[in-house]
N, C-alpha and C positions, 0 to 999 in steps of 0.2 A: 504494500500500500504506500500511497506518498500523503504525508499529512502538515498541510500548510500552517501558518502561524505569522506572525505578525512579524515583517522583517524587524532582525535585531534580535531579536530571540530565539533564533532558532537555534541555537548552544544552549537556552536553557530548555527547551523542550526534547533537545535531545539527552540531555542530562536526568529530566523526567522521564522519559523514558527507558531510560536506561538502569537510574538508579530506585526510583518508585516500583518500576512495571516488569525490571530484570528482561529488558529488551534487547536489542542488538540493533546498533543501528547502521547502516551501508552505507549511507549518505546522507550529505543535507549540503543548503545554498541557500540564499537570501531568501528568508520566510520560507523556506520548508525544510522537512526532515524524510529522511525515505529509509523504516525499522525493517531488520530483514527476518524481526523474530518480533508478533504481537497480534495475540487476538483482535481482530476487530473493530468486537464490541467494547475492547477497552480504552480502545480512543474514545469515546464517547465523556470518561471520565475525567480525561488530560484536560487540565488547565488552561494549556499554551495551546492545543489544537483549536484552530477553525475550522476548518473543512480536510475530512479524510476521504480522498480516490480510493476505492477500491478495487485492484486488481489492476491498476493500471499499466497502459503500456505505454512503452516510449517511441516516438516517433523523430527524426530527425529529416532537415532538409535543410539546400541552401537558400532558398526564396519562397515568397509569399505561396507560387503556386505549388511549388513541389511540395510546403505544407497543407495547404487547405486541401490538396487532390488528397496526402495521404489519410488528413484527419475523416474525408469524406468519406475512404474507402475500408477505414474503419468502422463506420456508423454504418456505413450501409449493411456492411457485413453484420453486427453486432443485431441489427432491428431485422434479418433479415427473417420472416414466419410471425414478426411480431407486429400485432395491429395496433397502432397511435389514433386512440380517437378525444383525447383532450390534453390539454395546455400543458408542456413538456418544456423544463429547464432544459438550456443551453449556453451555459457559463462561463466566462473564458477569462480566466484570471494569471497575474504573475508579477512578482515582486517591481513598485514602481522606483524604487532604487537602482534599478536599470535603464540605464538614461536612453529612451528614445525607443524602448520595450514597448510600449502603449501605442506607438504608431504601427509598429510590426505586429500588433498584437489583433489591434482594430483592422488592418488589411488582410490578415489570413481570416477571420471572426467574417468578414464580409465577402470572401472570396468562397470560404466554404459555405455560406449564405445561399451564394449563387450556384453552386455547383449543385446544394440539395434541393431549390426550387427545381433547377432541370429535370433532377430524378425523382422527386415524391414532392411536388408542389403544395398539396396539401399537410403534408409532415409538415414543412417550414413554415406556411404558416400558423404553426398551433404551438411554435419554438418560443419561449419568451426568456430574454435574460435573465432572470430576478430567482435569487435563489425563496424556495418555500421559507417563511417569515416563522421564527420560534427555533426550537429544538427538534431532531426531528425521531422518533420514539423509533423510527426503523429506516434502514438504507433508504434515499431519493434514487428514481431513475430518470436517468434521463441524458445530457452530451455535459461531460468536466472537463474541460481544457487549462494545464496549466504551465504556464511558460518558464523554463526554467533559465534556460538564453534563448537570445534571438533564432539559435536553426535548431531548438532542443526541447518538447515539449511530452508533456506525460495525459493520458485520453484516457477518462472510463466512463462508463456506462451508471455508474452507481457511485455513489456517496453516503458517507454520514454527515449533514450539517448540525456544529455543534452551537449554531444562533447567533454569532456576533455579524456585525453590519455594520455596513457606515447610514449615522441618522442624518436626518434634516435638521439646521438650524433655528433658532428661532432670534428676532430680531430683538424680541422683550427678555431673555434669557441672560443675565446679567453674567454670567461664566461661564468658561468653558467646560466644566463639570457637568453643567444639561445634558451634555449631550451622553456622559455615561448611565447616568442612568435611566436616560429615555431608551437605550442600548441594552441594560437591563432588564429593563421590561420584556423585549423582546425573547432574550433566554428564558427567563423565568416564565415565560407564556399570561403573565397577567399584568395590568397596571392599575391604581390607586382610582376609584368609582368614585363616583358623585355620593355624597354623605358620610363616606368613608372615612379616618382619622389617622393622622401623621405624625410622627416625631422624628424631626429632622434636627439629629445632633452635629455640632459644628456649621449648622445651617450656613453664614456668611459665606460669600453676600449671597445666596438664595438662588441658586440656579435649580435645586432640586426642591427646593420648597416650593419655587415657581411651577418647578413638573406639576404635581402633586396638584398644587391647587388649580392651575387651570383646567382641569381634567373635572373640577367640582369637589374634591376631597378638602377636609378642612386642615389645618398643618400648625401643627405648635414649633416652631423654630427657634431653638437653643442655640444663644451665640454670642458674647461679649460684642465680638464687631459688625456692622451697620449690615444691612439688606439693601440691594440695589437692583436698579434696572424693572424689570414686571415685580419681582417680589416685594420691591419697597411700596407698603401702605396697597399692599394687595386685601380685599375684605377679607379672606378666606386664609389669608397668614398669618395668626399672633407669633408674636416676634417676644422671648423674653432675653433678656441680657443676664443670662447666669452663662457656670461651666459645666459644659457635659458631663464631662466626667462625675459631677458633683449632683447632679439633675437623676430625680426618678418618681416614677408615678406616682398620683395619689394612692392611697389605700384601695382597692378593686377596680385601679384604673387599668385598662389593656387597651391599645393601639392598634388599629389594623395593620399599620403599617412601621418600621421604625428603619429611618434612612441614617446614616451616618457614612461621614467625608472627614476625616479629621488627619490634618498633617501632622502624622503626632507615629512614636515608636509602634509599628503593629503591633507586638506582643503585649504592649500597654494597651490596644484600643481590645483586643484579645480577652484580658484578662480582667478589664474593668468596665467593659461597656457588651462583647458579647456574650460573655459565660454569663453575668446577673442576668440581663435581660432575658437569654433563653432558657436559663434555667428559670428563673423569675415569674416565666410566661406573659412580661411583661405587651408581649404584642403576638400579632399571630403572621405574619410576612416579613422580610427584612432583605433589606439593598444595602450591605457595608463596604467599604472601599478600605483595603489595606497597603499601607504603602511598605514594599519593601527594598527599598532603596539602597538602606544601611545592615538589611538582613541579608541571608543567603536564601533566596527566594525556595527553593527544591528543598530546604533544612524547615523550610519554615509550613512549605506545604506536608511535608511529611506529618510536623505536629499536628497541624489544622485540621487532618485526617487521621488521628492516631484514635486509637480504640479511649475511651474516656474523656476526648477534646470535650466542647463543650456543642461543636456543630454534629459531631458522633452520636452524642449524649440525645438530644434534645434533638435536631433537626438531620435525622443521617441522609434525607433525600438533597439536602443543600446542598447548591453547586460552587464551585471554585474558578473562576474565568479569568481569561485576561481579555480584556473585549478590544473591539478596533481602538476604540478611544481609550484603552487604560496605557499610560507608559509604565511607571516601572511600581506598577499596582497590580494588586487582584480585587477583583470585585466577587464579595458572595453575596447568594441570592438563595433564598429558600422560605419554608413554611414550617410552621410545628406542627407536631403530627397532635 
């Protein structure tokens, strides 16, 4: 399998894999890793994976057409006794750290466009770029293309999509934080409803409080420094100036929601804001961002995942991610059971 990841990272997802999963890995290149020993279905679990190919094969060529003829005459081969009668992913992805990749990428993407109108007019158009939105509970079928250089690309039929995406901005979104955990939503398969209830610790300035409440949820927002942009003097955002750290429910208060952003040691936001709360049962969903900058990320997911953590304990379906928009963070996302 070849299992993508967010360029930059790809040493530590090999190292995940390696040292977590007792994998073997054969290779890797900007934003991917290619294991030559790993279930699966246990990419599904990995942190640093985005999107796992399965099965794929490598194609190589010197130009535009001698790739898009080969990638055609794999598809065709691959669908050949099988009937396409609705909207079928056609993906074509490859690290943008390769300067000038995205133009070779978009000319072979468009040339075997053209090549599979010729032969199954109707297959092409029922093609749509867009990968299926959320996580996805079983292999996607349909065309992965993923560019590893310019004349070196790996094609399968099948995938595991593990939900990160790039989101859309918002103009009133006063940080660039929105955009994680509008991205969160997406993994986790839910977002914060209308009359629903929020505690967003380390709120400032408000990009995720912002989420939150424009959706209709209402949001208590924990945070010595000011709210800006949509969040400031939003109806639907109380703003108090205390310390998270310091801050916890009334007496039989629970939150549907409880978001936390806090530039602060992980193992401290770990030990003081997600073990109480979920042991706590202070809420019943949670979107927290761990920074691990100054930690050994692969040391630190090991504990996060160790038998009596407090995500083990209390939330063992909780996921661990590193999403488009996280740099050198994890974001969790889960429910109490």
């Amino acid at each position: 399998m070849l299992i993508t990841c967010q360029a930059g990272f790809e040493t530590l997802l090999a190292r995940e894999l390696t040292e977590l999963h007792a994998a073997e890995v054969a290779e890797q290149g900007p934003g991917w890793v290619r294991p030559s020993t790993l279930n699966p279905q246990l990419s599904t679990q990995l942190a640093f994976a985005h999107l796992t190919l399965l099965a794929p094969v490598e194609i190589r060529g010197d130009s535009v057409n001698a790739l898009a003829s080969r990638v055609a005459e794999f598809f065709l081969g691959a669908i050949r006794g099988e009937r396409i009668e609705a909207a079928w992913p056609s993906v074509w992805l490859g690290p943008a750290e390769l300067v000038g990749l995205g133009r070779r990428m978009g000319g072979v993407e468009a040339a075997f466009g053209e090549l599979l109108k010729k032969k199954l007019s109707r297959v092409a158009k029922l093609a749509t770029p867009d990968l299926p939105r959320g996580t996805s509970a079983a292999p996607v079928r349909g065309l992965f293309v993923f560019f590893a250089d310019f004349g070196r690309m790996f094609v399968a039929r099948e995938a595991w999509v593990h939900g990160q995406r790039r989101m859309a901005d918002d103009d009133l979104a006063p940080s660039r934080s929105y955009l994680k955990v509008e991205e969160a939503y997406v993994v986790l398969g839910r977002e914060p409803q209308p009359g629903e209830t929020v505690c967003d610790l380390g709120a400032a300035p408000g990009g995720w409080s912002y989420s939150a409440a424009k959706r209709g949820a209402r949001v208590l927002a924990i945070d010595n420094g000011p709210l800006k942009g949509g969040a400031l003097d939003h109806p639907a955002i109380e703003h108090r100036c205390e310390d998270a750290f310091r801050f916890s429910p009334r007496e039989g208060e629970v939150f549907d929601w409880l978001f936390c952003d806090l530039v602060e040691d992980p193992h401290h936001v770990a030990q003081h804001i997600v073990a109480p709360w979920l042991a706590r049962r202070w809420c019943r969903r949670f979107v927290i961002n761990l920074k691990f900058g100054r930690v050994d990320p692969v040391a630190f997911l090991r504990e996060l995942r160790a038998t009596g953590s407090a995500l083990a304990s209390h939330a063992p379906g909780a996921r661990i991610v590193h999403l488009y928009h996280d740099r050198e963070e994890f974001t969790v996302v889960g429910e109490l059971g």
